[in-house]
TORSEMI-870890 format. One line per 2 residues: number of its first residue (from 1); their letters; for each residue x, y, z of N, C-alpha, C, CB. Coordinates in Angstrom, 1 decimal, always signed. Atoms other than C-alpha are relative to their C-alpha. Glycine has a CB too. Example, Ala and Ser with C-alpha at 12.3 -4.5 7.8 and 13.67 -1.06 7.14 Angstrom:
1) as) +0.9 -1.2 +0.0 +12.3 -4.5 +7.8 +0.9 +1.2 +0.0 -1.0 +0.0 +1.2 ~ -0.9 -1.1 +0.0 +13.7 -1.1 +7.1 -0.8 +1.1 +0.8 +0.4 +0.5 -1.4
***
This chain:
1) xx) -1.1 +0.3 +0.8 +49.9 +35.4 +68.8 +1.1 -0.7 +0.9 +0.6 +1.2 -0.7 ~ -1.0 +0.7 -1.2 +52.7 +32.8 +70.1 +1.1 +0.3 -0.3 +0.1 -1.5 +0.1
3) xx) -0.9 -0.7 +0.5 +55.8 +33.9 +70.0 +1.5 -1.5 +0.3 +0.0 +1.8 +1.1 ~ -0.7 +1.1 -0.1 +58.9 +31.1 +69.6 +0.5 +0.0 +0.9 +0.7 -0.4 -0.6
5) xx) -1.9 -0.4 -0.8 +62.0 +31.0 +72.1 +1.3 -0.1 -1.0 +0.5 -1.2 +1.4 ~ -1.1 -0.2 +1.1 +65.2 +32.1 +70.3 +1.2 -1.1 +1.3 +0.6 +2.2 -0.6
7) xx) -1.4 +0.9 -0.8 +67.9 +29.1 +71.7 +1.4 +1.3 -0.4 +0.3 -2.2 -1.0 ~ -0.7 -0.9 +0.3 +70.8 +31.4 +71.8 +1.3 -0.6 +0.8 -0.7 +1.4 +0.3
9) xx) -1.5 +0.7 -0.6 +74.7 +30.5 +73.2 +0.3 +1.5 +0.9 +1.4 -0.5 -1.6 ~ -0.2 -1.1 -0.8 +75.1 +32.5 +76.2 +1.2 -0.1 +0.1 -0.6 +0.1 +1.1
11) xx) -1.9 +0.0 -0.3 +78.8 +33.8 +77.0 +0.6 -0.5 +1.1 +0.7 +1.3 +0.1 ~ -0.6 +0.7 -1.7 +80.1 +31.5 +79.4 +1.3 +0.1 -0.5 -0.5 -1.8 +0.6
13) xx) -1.5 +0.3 -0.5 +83.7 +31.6 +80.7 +0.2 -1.5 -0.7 +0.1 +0.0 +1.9 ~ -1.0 +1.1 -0.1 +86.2 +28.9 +80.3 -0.2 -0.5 +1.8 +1.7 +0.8 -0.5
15) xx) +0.0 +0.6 -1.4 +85.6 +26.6 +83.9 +1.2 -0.9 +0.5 -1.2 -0.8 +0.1 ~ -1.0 +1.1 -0.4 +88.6 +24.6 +85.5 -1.3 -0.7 +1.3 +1.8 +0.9 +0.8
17) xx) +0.3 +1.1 -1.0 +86.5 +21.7 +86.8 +0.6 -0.8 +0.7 -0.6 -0.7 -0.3 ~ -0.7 +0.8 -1.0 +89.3 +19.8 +88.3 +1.0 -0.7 -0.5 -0.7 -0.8 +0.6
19) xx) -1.6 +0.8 +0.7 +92.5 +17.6 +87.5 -0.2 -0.7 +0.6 +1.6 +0.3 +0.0 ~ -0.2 +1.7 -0.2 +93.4 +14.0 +87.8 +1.5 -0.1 -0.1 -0.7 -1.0 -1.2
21) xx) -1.6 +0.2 -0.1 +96.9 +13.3 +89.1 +0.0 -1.3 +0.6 +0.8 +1.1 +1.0 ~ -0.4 +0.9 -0.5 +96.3 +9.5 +89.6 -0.9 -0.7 -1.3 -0.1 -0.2 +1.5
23) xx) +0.4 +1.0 +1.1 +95.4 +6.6 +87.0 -0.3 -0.7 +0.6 +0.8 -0.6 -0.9 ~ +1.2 +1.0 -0.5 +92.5 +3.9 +87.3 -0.2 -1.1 -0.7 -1.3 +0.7 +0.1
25) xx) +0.5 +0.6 +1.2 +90.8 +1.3 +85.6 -1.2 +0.8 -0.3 -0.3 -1.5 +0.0 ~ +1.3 -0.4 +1.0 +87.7 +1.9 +83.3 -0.8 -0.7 +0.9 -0.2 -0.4 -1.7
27) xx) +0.9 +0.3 -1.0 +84.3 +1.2 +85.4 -0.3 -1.4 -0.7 -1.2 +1.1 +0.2 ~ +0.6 +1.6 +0.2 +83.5 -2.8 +85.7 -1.6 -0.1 -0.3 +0.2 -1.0 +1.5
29) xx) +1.8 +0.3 +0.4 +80.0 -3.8 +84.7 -0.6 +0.1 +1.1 -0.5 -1.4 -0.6 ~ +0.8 +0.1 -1.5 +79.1 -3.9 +88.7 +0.4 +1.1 +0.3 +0.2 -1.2 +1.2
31) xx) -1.0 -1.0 -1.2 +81.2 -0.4 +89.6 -0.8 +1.1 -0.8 +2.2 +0.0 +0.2 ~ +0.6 -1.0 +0.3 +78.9 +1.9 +87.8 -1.2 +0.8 +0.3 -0.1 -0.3 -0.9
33) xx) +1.1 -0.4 -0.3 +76.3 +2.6 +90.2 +0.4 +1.7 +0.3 -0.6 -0.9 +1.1 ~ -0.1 -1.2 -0.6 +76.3 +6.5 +91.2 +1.0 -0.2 +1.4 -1.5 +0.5 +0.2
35) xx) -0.7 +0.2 -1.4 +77.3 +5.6 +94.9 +1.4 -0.4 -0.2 -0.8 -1.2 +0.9 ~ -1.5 +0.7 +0.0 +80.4 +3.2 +93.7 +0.8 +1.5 -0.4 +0.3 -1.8 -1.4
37) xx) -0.8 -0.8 +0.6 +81.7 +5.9 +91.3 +0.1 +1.3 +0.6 -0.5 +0.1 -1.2 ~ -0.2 -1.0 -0.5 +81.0 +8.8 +93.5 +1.0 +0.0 +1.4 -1.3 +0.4 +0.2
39) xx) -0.6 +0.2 -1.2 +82.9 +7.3 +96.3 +1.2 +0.3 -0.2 -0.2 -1.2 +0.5 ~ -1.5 -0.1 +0.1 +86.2 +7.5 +94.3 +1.0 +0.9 +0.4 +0.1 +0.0 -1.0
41) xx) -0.4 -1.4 -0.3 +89.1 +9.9 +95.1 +0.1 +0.6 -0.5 +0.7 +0.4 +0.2 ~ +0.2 -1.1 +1.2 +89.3 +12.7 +93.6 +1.3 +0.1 -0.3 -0.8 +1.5 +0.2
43) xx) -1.3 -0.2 +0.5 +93.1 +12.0 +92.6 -0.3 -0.1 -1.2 +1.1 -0.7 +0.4 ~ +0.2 +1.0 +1.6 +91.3 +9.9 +90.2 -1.3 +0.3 -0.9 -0.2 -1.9 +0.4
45) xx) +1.9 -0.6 +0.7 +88.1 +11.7 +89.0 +0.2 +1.4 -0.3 -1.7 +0.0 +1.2 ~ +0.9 -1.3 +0.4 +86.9 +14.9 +87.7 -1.3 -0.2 +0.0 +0.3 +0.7 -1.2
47) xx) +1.6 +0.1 +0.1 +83.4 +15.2 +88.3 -0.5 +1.4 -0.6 -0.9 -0.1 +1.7 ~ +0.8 -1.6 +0.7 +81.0 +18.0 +86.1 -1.0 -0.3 +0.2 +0.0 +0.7 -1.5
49) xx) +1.5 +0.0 +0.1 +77.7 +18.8 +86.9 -0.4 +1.3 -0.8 -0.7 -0.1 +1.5 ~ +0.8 -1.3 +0.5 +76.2 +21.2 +84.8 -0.8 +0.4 +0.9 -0.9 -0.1 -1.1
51) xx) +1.1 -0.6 -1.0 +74.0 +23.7 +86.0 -1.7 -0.4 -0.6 +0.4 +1.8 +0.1 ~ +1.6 -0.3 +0.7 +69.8 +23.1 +85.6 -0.4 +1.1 +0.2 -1.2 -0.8 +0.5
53) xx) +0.7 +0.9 +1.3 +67.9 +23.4 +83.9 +0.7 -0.3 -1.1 -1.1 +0.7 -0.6 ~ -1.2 +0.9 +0.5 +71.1 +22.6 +82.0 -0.2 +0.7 -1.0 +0.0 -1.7 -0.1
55) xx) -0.7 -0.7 +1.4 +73.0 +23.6 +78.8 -0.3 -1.5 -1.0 +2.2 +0.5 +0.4 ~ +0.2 +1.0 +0.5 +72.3 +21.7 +75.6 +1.3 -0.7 -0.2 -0.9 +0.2 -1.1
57) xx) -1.0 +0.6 +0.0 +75.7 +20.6 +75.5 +1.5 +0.6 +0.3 -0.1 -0.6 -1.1 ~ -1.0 -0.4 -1.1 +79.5 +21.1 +76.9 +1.0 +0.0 -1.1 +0.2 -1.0 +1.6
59) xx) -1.0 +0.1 +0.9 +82.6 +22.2 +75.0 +1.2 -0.2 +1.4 +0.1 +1.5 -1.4 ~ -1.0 +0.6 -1.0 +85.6 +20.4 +76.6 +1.5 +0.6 -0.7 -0.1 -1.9 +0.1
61) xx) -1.2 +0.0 +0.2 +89.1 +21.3 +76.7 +1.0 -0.7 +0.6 +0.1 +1.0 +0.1 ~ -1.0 +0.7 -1.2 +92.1 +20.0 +78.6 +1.4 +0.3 -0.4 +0.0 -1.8 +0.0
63) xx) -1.5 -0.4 +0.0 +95.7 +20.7 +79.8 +0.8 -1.0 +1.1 +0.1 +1.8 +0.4 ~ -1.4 +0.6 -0.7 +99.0 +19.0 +80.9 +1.1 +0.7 +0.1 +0.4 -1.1 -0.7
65) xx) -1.1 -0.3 -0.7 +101.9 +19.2 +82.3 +1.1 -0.7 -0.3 -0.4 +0.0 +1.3 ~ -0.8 +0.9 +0.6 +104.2 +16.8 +80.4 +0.8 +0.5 -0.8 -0.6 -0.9 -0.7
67) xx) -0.7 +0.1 +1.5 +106.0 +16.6 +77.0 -0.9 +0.5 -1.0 +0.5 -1.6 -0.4 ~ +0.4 +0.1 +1.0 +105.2 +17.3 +73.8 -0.2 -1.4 -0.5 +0.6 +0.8 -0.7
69) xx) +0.4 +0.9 +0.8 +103.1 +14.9 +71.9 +0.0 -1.4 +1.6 +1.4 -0.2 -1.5 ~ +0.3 +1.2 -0.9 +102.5 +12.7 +75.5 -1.1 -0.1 +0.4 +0.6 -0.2 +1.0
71) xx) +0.9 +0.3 +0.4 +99.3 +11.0 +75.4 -0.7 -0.5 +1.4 +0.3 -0.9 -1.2 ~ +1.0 +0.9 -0.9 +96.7 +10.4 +78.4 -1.3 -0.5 -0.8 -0.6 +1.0 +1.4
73) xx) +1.2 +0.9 +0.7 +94.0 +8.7 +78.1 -1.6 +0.3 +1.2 +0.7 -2.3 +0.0 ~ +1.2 -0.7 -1.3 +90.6 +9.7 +80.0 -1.4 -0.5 -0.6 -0.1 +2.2 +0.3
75) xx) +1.5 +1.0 +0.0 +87.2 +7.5 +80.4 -1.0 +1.2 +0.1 -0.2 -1.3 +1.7 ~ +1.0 -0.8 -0.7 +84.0 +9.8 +80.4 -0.8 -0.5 -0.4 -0.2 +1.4 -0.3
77) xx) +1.3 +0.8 -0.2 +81.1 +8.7 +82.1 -1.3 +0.9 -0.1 +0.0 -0.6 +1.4 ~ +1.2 -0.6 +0.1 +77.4 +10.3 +82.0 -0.9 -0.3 +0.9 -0.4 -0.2 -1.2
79) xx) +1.2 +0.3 -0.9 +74.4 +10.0 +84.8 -1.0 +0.7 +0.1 +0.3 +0.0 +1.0 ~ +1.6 -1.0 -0.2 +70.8 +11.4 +85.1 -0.2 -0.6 +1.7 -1.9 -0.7 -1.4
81) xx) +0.3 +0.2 -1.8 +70.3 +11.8 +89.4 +0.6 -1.4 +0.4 -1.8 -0.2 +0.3 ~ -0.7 +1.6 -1.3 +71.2 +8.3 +91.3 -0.2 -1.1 -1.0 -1.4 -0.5 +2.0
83) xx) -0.2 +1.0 +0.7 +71.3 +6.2 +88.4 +1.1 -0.4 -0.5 -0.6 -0.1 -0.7 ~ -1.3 +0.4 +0.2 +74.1 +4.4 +86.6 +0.5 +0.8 -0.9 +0.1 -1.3 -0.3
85) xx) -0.8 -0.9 +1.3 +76.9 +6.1 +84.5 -0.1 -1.1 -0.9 +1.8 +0.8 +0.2 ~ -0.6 +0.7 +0.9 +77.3 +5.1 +81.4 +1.4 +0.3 -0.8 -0.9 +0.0 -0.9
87) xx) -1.1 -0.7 +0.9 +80.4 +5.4 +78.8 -0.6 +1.1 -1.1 +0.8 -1.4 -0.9 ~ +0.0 -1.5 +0.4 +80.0 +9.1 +77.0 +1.4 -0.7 -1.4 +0.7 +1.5 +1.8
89) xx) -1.1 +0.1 +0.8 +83.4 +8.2 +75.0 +1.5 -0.5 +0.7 +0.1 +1.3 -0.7 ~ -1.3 +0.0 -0.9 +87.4 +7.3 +75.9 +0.7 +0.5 -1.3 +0.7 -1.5 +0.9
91) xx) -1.5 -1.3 +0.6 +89.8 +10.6 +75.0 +0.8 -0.2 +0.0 +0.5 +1.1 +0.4 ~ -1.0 +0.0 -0.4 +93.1 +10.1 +74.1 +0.4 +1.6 -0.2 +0.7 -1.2 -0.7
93) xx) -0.2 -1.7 -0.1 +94.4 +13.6 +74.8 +1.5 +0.2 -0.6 -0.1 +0.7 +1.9 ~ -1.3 +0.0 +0.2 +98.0 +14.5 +72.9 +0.6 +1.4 +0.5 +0.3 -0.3 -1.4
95) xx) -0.2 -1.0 -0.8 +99.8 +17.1 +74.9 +1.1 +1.2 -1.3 +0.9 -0.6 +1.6 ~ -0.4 -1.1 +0.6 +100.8 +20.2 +72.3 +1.0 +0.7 +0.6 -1.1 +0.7 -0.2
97) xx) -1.3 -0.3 -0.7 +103.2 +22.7 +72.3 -0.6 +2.1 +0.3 +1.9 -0.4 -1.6 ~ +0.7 -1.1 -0.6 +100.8 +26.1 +73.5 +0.4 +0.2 +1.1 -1.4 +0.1 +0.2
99) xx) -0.1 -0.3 -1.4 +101.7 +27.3 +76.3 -1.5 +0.5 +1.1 +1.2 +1.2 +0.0 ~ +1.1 -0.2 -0.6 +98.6 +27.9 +79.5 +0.6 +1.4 +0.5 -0.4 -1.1 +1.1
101) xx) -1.1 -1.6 -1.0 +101.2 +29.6 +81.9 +0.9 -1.4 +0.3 -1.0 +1.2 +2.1 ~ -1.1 +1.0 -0.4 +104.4 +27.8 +83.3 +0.6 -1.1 -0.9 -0.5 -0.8 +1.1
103) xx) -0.4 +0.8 +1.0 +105.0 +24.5 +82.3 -1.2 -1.0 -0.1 +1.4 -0.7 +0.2 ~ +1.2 +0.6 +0.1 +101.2 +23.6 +81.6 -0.6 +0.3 -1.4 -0.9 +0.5 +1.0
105) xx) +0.3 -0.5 +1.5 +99.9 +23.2 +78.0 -1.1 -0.8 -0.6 +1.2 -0.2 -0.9 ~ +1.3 +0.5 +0.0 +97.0 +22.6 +76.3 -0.3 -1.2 -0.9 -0.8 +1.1 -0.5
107) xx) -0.2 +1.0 +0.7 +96.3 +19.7 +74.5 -0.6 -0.2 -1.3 -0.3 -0.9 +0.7 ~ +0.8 -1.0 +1.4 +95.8 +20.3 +70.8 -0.6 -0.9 -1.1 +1.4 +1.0 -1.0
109) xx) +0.8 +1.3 +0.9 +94.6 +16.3 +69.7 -0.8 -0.6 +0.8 +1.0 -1.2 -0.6 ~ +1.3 +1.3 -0.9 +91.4 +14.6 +71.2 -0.4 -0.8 -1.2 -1.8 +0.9 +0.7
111) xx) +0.3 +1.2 +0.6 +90.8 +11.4 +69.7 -0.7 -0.8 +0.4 +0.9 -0.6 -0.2 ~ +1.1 +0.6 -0.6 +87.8 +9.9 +70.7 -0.6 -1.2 -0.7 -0.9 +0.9 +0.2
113) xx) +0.5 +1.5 +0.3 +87.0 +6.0 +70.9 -1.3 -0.4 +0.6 +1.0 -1.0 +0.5 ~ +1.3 +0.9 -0.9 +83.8 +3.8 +71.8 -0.7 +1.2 +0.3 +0.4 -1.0 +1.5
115) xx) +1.2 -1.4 +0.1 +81.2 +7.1 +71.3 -1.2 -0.6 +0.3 -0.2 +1.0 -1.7 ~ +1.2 -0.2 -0.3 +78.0 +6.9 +72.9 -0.9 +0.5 -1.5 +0.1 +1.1 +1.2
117) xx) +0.4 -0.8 +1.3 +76.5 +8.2 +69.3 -1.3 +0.9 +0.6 -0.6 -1.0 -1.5 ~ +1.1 -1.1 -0.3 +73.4 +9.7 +71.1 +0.8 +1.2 +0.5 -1.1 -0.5 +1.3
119) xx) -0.6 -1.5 -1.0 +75.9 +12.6 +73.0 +0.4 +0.7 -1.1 +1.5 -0.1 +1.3 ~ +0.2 -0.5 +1.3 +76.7 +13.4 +69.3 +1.4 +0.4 +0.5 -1.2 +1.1 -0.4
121) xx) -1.6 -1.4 -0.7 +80.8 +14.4 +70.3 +0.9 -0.2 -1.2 +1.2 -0.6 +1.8 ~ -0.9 +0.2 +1.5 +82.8 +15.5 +67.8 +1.3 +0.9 +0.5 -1.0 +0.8 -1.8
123) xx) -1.4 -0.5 -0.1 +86.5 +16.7 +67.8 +0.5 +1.4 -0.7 +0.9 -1.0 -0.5 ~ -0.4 -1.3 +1.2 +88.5 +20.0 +66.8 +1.7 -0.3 +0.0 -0.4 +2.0 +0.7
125) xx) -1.1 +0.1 -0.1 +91.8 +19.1 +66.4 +1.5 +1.2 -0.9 -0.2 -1.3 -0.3 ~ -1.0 -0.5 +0.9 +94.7 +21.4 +65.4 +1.4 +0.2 +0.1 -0.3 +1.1 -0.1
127) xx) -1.6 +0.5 -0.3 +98.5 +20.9 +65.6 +0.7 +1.3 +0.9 +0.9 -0.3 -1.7 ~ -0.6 -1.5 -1.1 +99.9 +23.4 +68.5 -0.6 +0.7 +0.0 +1.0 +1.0 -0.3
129) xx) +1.2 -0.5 -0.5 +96.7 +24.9 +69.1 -0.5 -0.4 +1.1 -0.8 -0.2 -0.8 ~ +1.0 +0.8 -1.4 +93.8 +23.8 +71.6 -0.8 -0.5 -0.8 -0.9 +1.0 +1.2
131) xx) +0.2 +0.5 +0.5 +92.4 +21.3 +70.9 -1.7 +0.1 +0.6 +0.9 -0.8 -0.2 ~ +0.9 +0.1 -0.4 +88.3 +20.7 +71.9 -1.0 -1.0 -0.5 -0.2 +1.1 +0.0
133) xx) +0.5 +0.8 +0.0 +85.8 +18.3 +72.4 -1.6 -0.1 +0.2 +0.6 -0.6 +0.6 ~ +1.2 -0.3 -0.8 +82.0 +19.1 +72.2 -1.0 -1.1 +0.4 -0.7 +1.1 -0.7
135) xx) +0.8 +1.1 -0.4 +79.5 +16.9 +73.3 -1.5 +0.5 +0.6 +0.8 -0.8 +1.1 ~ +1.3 -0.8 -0.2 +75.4 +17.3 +73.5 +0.1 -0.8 +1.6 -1.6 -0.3 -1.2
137) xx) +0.5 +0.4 -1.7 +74.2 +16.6 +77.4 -1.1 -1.0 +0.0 -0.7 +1.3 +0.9 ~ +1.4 +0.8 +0.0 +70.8 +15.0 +76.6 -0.3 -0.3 +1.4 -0.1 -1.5 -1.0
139) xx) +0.5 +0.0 -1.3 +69.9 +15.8 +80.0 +0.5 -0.5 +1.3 -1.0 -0.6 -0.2 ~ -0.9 +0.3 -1.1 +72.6 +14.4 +82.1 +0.4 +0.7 +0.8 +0.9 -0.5 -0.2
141) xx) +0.0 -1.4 -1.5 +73.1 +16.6 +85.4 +2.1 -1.0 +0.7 -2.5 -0.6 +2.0 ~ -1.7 +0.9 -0.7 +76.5 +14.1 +86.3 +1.0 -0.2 -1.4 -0.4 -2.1 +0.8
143) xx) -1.1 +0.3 +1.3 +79.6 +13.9 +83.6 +1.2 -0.4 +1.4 +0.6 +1.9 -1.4 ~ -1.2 +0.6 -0.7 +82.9 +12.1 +85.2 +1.1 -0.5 -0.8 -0.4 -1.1 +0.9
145) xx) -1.1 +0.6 +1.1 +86.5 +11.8 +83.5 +0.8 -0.9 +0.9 +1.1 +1.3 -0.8 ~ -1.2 +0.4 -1.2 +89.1 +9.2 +85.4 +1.0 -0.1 -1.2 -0.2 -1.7 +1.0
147) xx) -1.3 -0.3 +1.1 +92.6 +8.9 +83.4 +0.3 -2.0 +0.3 +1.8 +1.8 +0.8 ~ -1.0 +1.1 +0.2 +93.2 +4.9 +82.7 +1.1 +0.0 -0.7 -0.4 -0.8 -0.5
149) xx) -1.5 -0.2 +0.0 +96.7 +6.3 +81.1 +0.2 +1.4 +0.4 +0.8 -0.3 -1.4 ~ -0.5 -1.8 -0.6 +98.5 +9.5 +82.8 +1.4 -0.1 -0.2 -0.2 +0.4 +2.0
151) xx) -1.6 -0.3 +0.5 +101.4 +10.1 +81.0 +0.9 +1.1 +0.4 -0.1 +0.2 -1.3 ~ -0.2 -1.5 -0.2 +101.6 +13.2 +82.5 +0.3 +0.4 +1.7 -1.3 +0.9 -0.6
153) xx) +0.6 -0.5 -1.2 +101.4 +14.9 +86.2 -1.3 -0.6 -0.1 -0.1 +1.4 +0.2 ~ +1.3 +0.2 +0.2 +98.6 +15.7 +86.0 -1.0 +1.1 -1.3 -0.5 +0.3 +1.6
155) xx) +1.0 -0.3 +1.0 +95.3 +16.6 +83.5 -0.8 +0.8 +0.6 -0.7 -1.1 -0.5 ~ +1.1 -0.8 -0.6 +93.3 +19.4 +83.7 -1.0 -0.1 -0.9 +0.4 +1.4 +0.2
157) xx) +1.3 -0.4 +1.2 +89.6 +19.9 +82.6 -0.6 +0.8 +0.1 -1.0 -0.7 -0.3 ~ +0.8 -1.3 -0.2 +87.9 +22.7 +81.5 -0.8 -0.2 -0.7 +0.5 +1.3 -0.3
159) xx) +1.3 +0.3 +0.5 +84.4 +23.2 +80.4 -0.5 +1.5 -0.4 -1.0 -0.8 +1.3 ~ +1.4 -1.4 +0.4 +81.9 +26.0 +78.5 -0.8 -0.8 -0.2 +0.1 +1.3 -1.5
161) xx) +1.6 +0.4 -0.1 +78.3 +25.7 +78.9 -0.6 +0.5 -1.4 -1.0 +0.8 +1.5 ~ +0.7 -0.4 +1.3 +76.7 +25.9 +75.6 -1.7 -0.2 +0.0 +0.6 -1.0 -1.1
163) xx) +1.0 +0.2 -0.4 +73.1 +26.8 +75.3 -0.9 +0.3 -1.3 -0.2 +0.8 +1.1 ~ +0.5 -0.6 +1.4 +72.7 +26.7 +71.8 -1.3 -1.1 -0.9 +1.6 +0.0 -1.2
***
């Protein structure tokens, strides 16, 4: 008798993968190799690697350090091993009125342009809430956000592994 596998959503944490406290441009048609994009600083990147054998897809969050209602903007790229990223989507993020801790707050509008449609990403948006951004993996081991507008300090990103 064969027995199925039950896909199931394991309880992952909330992850702080990293902040961006510097603004860039969006990757040129020649600046997308692994090597160029990995070279960058990390004022200006957030890099995620999932873990393998990998999660079927990644729920995103994000926090600032601004105003209410002030708007970054953040490029996400996608890569399988040493090949090229592609565009994933560009987030405009609107900075809510939640508090994290201090004067860091979560961002409670993702507005997402130019979608990849295979990553399947869809939005949760709620007014003075948190806002979230899930997205499937389809096997990509490299994700990378840079901020071409930083309205803010700086942008934080957080990640759950979904394994549903």
């Amino acid at each position: 008798m064969s027995r199925g596998i039950n896909k199931i959503s394991f309880p992952t944490r909330w992850i702080n993968v990293g902040t961006i406290t510097a603004a860039s441009t969006a990757f040129g048609v020649t600046a997308r190799d692994v090597a160029t994009v990995d070279a960058l600083a990390t004022a200006y990147t957030v890099k995620l690697s999932p873990p393998l054998p990998g999660p079927y897809a990644i729920l995103l969050r994000f926090r600032s350090d601004g105003d209410e209602n002030d708007q970054n903007v953040l490029q996400m790229y996608a890569a399988r091993g040493n090949d090229h990223y592609c565009r994933v989507a560009q987030l405009t993020l609107d900075q809510g009125k939640q508090i994290q801790t201090g004067n860091i707050y979560f961002v409670d509008t993702i507005t997402p342009a130019s979608e990849d449609a295979l990553f399947d990403g869809e939005e949760s948006n709620l007014t003075d809430m948190i806002g979230y951004y899930y997205c499937r993996v389809i096997g990509c081991d490299r994700f990378i956000f840079i901020a071409t507008t930083l309205a803010t300090t700086t942008v934080y990103v957080d990640v759950c592994f979904l394994y549903e």
